[in-house]
N, C-alpha and C positions, 0 to 999 in steps of 0.2 A: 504494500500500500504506500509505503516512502516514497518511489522512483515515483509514483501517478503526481504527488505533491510538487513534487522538484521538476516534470515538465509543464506542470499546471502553471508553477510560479515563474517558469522561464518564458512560457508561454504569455503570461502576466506581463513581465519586464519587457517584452519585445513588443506588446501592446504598445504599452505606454511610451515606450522611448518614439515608436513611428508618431503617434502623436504629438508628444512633445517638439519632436524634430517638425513636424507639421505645422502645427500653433505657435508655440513657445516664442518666435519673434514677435506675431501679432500680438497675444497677451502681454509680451514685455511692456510691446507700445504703448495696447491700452493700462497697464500699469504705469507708465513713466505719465504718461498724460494724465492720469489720477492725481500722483502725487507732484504734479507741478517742476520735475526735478530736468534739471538737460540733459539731453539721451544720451549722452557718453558718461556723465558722473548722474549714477541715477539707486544708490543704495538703496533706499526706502522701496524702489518700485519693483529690485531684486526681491526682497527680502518678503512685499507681501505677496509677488507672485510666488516664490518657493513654497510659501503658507498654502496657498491656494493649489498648485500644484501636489503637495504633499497630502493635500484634503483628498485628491481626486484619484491619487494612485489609493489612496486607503480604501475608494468606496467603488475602487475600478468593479470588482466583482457585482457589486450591485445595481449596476447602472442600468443593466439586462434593458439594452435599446436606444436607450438616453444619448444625446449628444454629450460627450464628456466636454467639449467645447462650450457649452451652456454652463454645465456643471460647474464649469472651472468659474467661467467670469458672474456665476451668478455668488460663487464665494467669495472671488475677490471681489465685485460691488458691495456684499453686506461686509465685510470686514473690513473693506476701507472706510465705509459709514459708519461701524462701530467702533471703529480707531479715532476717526476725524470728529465726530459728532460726540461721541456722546462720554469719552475719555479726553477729552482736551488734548487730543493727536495722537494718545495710548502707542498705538508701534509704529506710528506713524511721527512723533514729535522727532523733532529734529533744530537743531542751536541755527540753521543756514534758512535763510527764507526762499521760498518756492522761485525758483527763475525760468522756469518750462514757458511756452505759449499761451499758456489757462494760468499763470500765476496771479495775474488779475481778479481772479473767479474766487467764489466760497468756495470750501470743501463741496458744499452742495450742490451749488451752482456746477463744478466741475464733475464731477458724477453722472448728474442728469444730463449734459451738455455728453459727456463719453458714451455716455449709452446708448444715448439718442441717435447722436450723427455719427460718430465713430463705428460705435457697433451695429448701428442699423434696427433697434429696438423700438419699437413702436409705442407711445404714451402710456395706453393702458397697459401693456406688459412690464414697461417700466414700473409705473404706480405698484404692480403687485410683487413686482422683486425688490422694492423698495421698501415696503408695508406705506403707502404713500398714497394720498386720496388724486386720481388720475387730474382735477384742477390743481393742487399744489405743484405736482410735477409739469404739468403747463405753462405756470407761472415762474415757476424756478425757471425751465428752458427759455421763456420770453425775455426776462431777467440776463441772464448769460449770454441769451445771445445778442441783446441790447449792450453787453458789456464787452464781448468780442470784438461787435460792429462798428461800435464808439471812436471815432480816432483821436489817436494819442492827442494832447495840448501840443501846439509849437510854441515855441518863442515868438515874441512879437518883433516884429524887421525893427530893425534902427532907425531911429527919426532924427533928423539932424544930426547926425554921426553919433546919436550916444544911444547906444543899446541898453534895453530890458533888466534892472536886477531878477535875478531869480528868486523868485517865493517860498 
């Protein structure tokens, strides 16, 4: 009965590695854009996709059908909301302030905004992998995207040769 376990679990391993080798850069992404981090120095976004990864080799056996690709990003979306929200950045805190694209954005704001257009997740499926009433997540997304949109302040041109202090 041993050998059945040991091709069972090899068979297991080789699962998951073709997936991972498949996802694992997209999931990085959509972890680096979570966490606000620049895609080359991006620890936080390692650290909660391994999380999320480690969730999904654990319940690979159970999945019987399931997209593990769901699996995975609907763990890293609750876990970065239970990091960012509701532990004041729990594995998420970090001394360096977010400098990614979406650094601009609430934790919330950037969530809803990844899931939405990044992942391709539609409102309502949103709201219920969020536990999230489907107008809060509407208004979050109008929100973000209004803050996206936004263009940065310029400086105001020089007038009579003497330029703007900064504020």
């Amino acid at each position: 009965m041993r050998p059945r376990h040991t091709l069972d679990d090899a068979r297991r391993a080789r699962e998951f590695e073709a997936y991972v080798a498949g996802a694992g850069g997209r999931l990085l992404h959509t972890a680096t854009l979570l966490t606000a981090e620049p895609r080359g120095d991006n620890p936080r976004a390692r650290r909660l996709l391994t999380l999320a990864l480690a969730r999904t080799y654990a319940s690979w056996d159970r999945l019987h059908g399931e997209d593990p690709y769901d699996h995975t990003r609907q763990y890293l979306a609750t876990r970065f909301a239970r990091g960012a929200w509701h532990h004041n950045g729990g594995l998420l805190r970090s001394r360096s302030r977010p400098a990614g694209p979406l650094a601009g954005l609430t934790p919330q704001e950037r969530l809803v905004l990844v899931i939405r257009l990044y992942e391709g997740v539609d409102g309502e499926q949103t709201a219920a992998l969020l536990g999230l009433p489907v107008e809060r997540v509407r208004t979050v997304f109008n929100r973000a995207m209004a803050n996206v949109l936004r263009p940065a302040p310029r400086p105001a041109p020089p007038v009579g040769g003497v330029e703007a202090v900064p504020s």
